[in-house]
Each structure stands twice: as C-alpha cells, then as structure tokens.
N, C-alpha and C positions, 0 to 999 in steps of 0.2 A: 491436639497432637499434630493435626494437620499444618495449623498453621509454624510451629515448632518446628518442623522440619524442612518447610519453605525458608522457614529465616536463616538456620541455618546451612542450605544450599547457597541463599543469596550472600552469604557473608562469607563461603569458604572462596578460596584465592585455589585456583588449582595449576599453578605456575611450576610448583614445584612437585605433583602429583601426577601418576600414568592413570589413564582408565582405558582399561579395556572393551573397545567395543564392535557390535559385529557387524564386519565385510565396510568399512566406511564409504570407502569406494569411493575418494576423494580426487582422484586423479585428472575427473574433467575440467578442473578449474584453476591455471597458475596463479595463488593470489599474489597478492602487494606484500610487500615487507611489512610487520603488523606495525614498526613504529614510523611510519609514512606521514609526514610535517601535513599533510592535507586533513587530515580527520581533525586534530588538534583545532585547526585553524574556525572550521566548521561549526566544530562544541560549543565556540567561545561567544562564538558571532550571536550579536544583543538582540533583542529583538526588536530595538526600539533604534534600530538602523534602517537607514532608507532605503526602497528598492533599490538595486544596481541597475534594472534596467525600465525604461522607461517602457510603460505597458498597456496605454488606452485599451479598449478594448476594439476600439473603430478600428484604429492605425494596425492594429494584428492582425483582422480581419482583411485588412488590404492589401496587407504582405504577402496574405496567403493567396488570394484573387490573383498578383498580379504574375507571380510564377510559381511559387511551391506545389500546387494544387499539380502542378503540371510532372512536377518531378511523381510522385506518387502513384500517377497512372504507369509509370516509365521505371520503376521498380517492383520486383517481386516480393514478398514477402511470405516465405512459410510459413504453415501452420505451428503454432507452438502449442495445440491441446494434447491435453496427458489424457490419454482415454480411461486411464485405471485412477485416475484422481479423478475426473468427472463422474464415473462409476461410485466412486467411496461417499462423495456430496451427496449422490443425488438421493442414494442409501438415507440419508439423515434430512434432508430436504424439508420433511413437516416437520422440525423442531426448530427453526429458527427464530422462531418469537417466540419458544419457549424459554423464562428468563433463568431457568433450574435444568436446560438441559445441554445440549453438546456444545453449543452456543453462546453456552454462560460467561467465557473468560471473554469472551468479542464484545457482548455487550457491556460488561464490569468496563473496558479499557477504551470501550466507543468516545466517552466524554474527553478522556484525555485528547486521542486519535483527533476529534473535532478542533480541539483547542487550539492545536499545532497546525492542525490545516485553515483555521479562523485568523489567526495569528500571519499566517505565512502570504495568504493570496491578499488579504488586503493590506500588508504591506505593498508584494509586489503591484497588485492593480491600482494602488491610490485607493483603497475602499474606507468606510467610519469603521473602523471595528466597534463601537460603541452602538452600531444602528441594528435593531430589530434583525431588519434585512440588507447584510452587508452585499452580498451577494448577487443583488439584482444585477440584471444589464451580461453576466457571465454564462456561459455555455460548456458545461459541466457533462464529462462521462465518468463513469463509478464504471470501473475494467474489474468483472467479476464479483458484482455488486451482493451476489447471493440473494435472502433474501430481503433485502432493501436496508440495512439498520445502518447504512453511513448516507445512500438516495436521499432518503425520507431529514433528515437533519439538514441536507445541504441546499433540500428543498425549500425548507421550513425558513433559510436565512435566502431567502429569493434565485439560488440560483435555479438557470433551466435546467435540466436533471434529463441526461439516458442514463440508463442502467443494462449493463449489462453481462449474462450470463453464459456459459456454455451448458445450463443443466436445466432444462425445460419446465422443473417440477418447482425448481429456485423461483423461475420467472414468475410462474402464476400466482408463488406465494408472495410474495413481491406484490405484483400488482392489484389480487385480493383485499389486501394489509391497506396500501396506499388510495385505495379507493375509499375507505373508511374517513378519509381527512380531507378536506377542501384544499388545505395548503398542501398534500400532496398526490392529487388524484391528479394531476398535470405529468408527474415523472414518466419519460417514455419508457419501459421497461423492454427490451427483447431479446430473445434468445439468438446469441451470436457471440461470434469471437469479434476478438480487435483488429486480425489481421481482412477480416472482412468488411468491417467497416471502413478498413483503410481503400479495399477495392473499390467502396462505395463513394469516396475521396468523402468522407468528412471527418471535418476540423471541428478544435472546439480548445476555450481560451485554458483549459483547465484539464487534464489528465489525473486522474487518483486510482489507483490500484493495492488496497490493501491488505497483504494478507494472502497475495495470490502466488507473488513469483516464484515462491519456494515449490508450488506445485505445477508450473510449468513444465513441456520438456526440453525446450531449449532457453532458458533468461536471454541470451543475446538478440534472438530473431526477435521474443517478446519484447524487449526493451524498445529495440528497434520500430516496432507495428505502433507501439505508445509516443514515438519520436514525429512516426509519423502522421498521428492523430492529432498532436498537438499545433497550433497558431505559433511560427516564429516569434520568438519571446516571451511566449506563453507561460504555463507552470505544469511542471509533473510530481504530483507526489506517491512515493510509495514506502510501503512499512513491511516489515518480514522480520526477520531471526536469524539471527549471527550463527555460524558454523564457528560456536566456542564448548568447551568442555562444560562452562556452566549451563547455554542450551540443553546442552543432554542430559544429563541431572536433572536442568528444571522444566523443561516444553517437554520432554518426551519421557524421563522416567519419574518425576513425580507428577506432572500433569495425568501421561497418558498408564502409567501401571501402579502408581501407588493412591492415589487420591481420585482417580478415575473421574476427570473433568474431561478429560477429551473419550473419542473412541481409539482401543490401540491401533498403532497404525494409521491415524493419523498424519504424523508425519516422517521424512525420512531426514534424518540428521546430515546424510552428504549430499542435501538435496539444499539445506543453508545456502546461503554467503554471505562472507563477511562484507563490513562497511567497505573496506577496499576494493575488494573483488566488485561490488554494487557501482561503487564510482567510476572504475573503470570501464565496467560494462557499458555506462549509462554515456561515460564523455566519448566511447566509440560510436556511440549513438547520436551523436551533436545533443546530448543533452548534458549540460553542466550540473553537479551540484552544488548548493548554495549556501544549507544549512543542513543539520542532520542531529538527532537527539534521540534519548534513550528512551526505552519506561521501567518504571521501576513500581514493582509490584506489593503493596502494604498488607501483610497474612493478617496482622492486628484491626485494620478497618478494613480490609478489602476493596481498599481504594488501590487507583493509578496517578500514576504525577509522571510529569517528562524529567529527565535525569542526563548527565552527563555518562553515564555509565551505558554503552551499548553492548557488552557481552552477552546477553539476550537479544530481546526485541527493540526494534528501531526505526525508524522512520525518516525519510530524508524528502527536502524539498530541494527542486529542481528549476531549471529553465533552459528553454528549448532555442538554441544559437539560433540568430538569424542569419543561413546561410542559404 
C-alpha cells in the first residue's frame, strides 16, 4: 500500500491543482522565473565532459596562501545555527546507524548521493574514477556531517575527511562508529559550525553539505561561510529539497504523516528552495554552479538513481571563482 501511494504522488503533475497548506510563509525568498534557460543547461551537461576549470590540488592551495586566506580574517560571517533544528537532531541522535530508523531514507539514497559526488570531483580534480581510492591527495569537510554516513565513504575512497557537527551527541556517535574501521578512525570529527571554522581560516579543496541547508536560519550567510571554506577553484557540493507541490506531498505528508519514515516535523516546507533560488544564492557567494541533478525514488525496489527530474530532492555541484 505504501509503496502505491509513493508512485502515485511521484507521477501526479500538480501544475494544474491548488493544495492548501499551513501558513507557507514563503515570502523570505524572491525566486528565479521557474523556466530560467540555466537549470536546463545544467540537466544536460554529460558527465563524461571535462573539468571547466583546471584544479591541481597544489596550485588551489597556493591561491589560497597567497591572498584569499587574507580576505576571510577581514570578513564577518554570522552564525547561521537554527537552535530549534539542532534541538529536533540531537532528540534522535542515537539512531543514526540505525538502518530501520529515522535515518532510514539518508542511508537508502547515500549510494546514489556518493555517485554523484564520485563522478563530479574527479572529473573536476583530474582524479581515476575507476581507483579504489580516487580521492587521495584531497581535503574534504562534510558541513553537518551528523552521524558520519557520507565521512566514512569519502574516507573509505582516500580522502582527508573533517566532519562536522552542531549537535554534540551527532559528533561522538560519529566518531564511536569510525573508530571501528582503520580506513576510517583518521576522520577528524568536531563539534562546530562552518562559520567557525571560517574564523579558524581553514580551507579545504572540497566543501559537501548534505541535506542541511533547508535547516539553516539563514542559506545566504551559510552559503557564504562554505564559500569561504572552500580553495579558489575548488568544489562545493550540496543536496536539499525543492519548495514544489510534489515536496509536500512527498518529503513531508507521505514521508513524515502517512508512512512514518521521518519524525513529524521534521521538516518545514517554506524552509525549501528551489534549484533557482540555490543558484542564485550560491553565485552571490562567488560560488558558480556547474551541474545539478535529481533523485528519484523506486517504491518497487527501494532503490535511488539520479534523475533529470528535480521537483523533490536535488543536488548540485559547484565551483568556487577564483577571485
């Protein structure tokens, strides 16, 4: 029955349908015109296209040495922690390697989530995608890493791995987990934001934040804090959930009150943004995007695959201007 009604949510078109829903509250965000020639452009782009920008991992780090490092002590940066979304995590905190509990839909879509980020940095860095360990030689932070299940993977393919949390209870489990494994008792895990680490001036060739920004209280500042963590020319990747009609339906009334995979409340649906509003956000931030793709969720196997279809969840890769 479950999966029946998934399919059907994914297949209804609601272009020509009102849904009523309460207090949206959508007014902090002007989006883009939704038929905006940039998304299209995005979708298409192959993967088997060369980096645009050339991205040693030396020659970033020298960028950064030889002025950026400078500009970031000479900027402020607000906090963007949501005190009542770190409250709601930290509530569920020992279930995240449980593979049957709140956590369940993160881990089902992790392989996909890998794929896309496996695919995207060794394009941009020159890496084998084909090696064990593509990864090596790279300086990786996970913005909001919870408790470790994308760390531990990026560890697994050599790169150096922080992790980091705003939720204390996140960290420990996190680093518990990872100590278990040789290839990942190396991950730094701490309890910290990103606008902090910015104070701290470190850089790092790779930015990933999945799955967070919708719980942000501002995306701009945070955008910005990840702008500024990243290696001029670097990469930033991140994944969240469209502010569409099908979202609501599918991430918050069949996820979180019919099928009871999330906890309610969970999440807030004017708390979305769409793939425009992201873009925008991201190129105010000197960060361009480069490519950008859907997932699309199979009720029948309960698999994920990447999709052209971003009215739900999405994920975009990025690169950080060298200015």
């Amino acid at each position: 029955m479950a999966w029946r009604l998934l399919r059907v949510l994914q297949r209804t078109s609601f272009s020509n349908h009102t849904i009523s829903l309460p207090n949206p509250n959508c007014s902090r965000l002007n989006p883009l015109a939704a038929s905006s020639p940039l998304l299209p452009k995005l979708w298409k782009r192959s993967h088997t296209d060369a980096a645009p920008l050339p991205s040693p991992t030396q020659e970033t780090r020298a960028g950064t040495e030889s002025g950026d490092s400078r500009g970031a002590k000479s900027t402020s940066f607000r906090s963007s922690l949501n005190e009542a979304e770190v409250a709601k995590f930290a509530a569920i905190a020992e279930t995240w390697w449980d593979f049957q509990g709140p956590f369940q839909p993160l881990h089902l879509m992790n392989p996909t989530r890998i794929s896309f980020i496996r695919s995207t940095l060794c394009r941009h860095f020159r890496k084998d995608p084909f090696s064990a360990r593509p990864f090596e030689g790279l300086k990786i932070v996970d913005v909001g890493c919870g408790g470790g299940i994308l760390s531990e993977p990026l560890a697994r393919m050599g790169a150096t791995v922080t992790g980091i949390d705003a939720v204390e209870k996140n960290i420990k489990i996190a680093q518990i987990h990872a100590a278990s494994d040789p290839l990942t008792s190396s991950i730094e895990y701490r309890c910290t934001t990103a606008e902090e680490l910015v104070k701290e001036n470190e850089k790092f060739d790779a930015v990933i934040s999945l799955e967070v920004i919708e719980h942000v209280a501002d995306p701009s500042d945070f955008c910005k804090s990840l702008a500024a963590l990243t290696v001029p020319l670097g990469a930033t990747v991140i994944s969240t959930i469209n502010r569409s009609m099908r979202s609501y339906a599918t991430a918050i009334v069949a996820a979180e009150y019919l099928l009871n995979w999330l906890p309610r409340g969970t999440h807030q649906w004017s708390r979305f943004l769409t793939p425009e509003e992201l873009v925008l956000i991201l190129e105010r931030a000197s960060i361009s995007v480069q490519e950008m793709a859907g997932f699309f969720y199979n009720p029948l196997t309960g698999d994920w695959s990447l999709s052209d279809d971003t009215s739900v969840n999405f994920i975009a890769f990025a690169t950080r201007r060298n200015e």
